[in-house]
N, CA, C and O of each residue as an XYZ file, in Angstrom:
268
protein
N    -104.058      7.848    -20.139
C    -103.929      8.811    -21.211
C    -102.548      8.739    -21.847
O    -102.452      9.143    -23.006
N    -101.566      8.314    -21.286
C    -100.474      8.206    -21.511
C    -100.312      7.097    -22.365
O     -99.708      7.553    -23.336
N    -100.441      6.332    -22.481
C    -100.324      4.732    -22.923
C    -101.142      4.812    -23.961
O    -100.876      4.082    -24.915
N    -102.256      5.647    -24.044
C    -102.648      5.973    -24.886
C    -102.320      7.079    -26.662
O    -102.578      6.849    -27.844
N    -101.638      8.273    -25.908
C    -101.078      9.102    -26.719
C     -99.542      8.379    -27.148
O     -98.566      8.911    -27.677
N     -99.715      7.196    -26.774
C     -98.178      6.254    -27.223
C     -98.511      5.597    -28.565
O     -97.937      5.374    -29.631
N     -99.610      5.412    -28.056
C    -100.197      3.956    -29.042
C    -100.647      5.042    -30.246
O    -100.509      4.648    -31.404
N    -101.058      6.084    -30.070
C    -101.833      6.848    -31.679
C    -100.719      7.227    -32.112
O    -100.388      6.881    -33.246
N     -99.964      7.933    -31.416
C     -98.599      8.790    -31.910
C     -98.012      7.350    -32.800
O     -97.863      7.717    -33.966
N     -97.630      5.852    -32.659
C     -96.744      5.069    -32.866
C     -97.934      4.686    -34.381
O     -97.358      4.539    -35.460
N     -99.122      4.584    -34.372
C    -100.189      4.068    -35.237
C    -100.213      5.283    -36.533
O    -100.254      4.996    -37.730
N    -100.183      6.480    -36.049
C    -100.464      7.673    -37.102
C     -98.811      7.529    -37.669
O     -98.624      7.784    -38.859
N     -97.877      7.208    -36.995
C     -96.452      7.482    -37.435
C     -96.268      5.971    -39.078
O     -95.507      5.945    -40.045
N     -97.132      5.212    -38.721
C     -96.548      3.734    -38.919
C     -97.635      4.060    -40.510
O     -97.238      3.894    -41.663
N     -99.049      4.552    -40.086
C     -99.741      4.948    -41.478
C     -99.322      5.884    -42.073
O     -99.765      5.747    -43.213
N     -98.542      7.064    -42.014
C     -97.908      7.796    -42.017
C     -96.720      7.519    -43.541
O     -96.597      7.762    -44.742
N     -96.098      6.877    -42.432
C     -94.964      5.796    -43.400
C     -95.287      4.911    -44.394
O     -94.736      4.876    -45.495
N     -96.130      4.229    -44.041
C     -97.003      3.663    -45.530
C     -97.171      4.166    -46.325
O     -96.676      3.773    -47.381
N     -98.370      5.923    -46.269
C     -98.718      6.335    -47.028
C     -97.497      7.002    -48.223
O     -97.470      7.257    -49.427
N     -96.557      7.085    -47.030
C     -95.616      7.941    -47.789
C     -94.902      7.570    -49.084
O     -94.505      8.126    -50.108
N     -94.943      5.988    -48.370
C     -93.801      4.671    -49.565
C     -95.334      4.341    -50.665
O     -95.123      3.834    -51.767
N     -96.402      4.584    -50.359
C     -97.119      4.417    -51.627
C     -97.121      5.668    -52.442
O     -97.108      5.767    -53.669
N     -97.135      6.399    -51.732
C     -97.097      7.544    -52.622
C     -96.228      7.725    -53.778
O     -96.436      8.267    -54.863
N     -95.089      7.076    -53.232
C     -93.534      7.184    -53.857
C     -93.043      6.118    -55.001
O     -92.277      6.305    -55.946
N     -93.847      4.763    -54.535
C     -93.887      3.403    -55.388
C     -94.945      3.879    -56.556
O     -94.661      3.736    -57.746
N     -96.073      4.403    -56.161
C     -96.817      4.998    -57.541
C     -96.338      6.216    -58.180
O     -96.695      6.640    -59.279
N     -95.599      6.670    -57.483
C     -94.963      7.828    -58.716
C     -94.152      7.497    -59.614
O     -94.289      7.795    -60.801
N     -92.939      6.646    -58.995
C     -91.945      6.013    -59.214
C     -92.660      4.870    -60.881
O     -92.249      5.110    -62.016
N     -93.688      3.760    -60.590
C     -93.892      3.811    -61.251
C     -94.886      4.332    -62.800
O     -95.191      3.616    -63.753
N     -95.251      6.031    -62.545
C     -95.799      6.622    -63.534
C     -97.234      7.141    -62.900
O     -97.786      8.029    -63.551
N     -97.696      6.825    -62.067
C     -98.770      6.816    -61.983
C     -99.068      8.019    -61.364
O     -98.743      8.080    -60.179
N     -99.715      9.202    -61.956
C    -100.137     10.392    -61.260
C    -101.237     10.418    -60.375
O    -101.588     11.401    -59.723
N    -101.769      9.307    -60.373
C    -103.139      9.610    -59.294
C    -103.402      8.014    -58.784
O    -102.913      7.017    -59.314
N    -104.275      8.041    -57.654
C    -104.084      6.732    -57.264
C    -105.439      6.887    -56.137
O    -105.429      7.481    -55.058
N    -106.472      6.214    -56.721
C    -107.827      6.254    -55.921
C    -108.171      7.225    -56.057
O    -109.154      7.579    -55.406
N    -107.742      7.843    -56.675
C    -108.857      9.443    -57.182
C    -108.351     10.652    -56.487
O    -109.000     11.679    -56.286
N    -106.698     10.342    -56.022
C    -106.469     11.468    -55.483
C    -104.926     11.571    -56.123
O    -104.325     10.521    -56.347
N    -104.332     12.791    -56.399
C    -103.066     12.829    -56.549
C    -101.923     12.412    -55.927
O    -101.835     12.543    -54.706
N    -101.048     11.940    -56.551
C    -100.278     11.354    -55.716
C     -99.538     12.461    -54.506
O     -99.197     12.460    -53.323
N     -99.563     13.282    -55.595
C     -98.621     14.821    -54.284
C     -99.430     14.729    -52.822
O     -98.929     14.678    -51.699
N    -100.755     14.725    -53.174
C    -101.905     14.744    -52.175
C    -101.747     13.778    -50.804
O    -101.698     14.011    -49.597
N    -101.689     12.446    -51.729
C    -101.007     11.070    -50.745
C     -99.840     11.430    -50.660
O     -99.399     10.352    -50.261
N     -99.105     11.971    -50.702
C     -97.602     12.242    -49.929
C     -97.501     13.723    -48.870
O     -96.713     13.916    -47.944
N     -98.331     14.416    -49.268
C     -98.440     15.217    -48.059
C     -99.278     15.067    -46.640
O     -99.159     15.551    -45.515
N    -100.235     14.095    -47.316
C    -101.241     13.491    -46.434
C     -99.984     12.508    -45.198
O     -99.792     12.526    -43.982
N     -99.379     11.739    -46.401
C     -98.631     11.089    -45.089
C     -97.598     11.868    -44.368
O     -97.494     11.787    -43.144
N     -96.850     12.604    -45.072
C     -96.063     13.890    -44.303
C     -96.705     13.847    -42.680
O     -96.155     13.659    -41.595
N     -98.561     14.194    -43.188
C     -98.944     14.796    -41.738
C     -99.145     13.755    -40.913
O     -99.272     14.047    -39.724
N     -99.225     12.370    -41.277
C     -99.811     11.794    -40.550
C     -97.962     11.531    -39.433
O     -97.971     11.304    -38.223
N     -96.892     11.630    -40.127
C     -95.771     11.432    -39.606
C     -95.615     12.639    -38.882
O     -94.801     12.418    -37.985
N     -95.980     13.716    -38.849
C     -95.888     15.179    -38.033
C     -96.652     14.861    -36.656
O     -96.161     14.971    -35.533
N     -97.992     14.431    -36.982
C     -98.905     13.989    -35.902
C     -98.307     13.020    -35.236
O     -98.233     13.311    -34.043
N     -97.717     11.697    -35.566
C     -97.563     10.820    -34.686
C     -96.091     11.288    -34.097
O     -95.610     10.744    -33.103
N     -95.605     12.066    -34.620
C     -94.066     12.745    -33.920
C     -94.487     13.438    -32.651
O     -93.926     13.353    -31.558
N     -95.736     14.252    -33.009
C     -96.280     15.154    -31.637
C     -96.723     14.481    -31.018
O     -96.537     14.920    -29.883
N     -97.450     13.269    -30.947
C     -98.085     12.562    -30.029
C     -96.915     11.770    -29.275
O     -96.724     11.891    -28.065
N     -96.212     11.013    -30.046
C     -95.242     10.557    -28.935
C     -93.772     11.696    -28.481
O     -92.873     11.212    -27.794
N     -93.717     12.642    -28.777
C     -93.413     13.653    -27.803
C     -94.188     14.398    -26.877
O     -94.000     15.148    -25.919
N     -95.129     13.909    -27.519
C     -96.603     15.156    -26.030
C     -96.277     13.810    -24.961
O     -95.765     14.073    -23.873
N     -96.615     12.254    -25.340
C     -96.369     11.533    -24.211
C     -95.207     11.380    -23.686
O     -95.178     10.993    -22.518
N     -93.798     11.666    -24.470
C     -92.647     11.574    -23.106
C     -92.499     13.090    -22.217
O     -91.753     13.374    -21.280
N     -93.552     13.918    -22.944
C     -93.594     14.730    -21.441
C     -94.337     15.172    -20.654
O     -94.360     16.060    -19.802
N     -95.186     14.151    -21.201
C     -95.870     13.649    -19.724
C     -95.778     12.542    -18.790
O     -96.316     12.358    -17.698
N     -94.858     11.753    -19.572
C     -94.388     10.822    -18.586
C     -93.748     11.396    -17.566
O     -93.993     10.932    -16.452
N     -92.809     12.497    -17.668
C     -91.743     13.031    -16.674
C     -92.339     13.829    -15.957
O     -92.254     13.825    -14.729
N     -92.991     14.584    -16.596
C     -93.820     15.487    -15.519
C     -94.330     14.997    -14.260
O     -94.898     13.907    -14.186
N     -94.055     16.165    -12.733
C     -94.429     15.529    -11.523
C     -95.802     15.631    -11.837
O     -96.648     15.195    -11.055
C-alpha cells in the first residue's frame, strides 16, 4: 500500500504539473478555452491534481514511519 500511495501521489503530482503549464501556454497564447473547457477550469483542475498528489505522498511518508 505504501509503494503504492508513492507511485499515485508522484503520477497525480506530474499530471498535475502538465495540466497546469498547458493551461498557462494556452492562455499565454490567447486562447480562452481548450477542448471545450476553460482554460481557468484546466488550471484549477491541475491545482487539484497537485493538492492530491502532495497528500498522497505525505499520507505515504507517514506511513512509512509509523510502528
Amino acid at each position: 500500500m505504501t509503494a503504492a500511495t508513492g507511485w499515485l501521489g508522484r503520477i497525480a503530482g506530474i499530471a498535475g504539473l502538465l495540466l497546469c503549464a498547458l493551461a498557462v501556454v494556452a492562455r499565454i497564447t490567447g486562447h480562452y478555452t481548450l477542448g471545450g473547457f476553460q482554460v481557468g477550469t484546466l488550471l484549477e483542475a491541475g491545482i487539484a491534481g497537485l493538492a492530491a498528489g502532495c497528500f498522497l505522498l505525505l499520507w505515504n511518508a507517514g506511513g512509512a514511519r509509523s510502528p
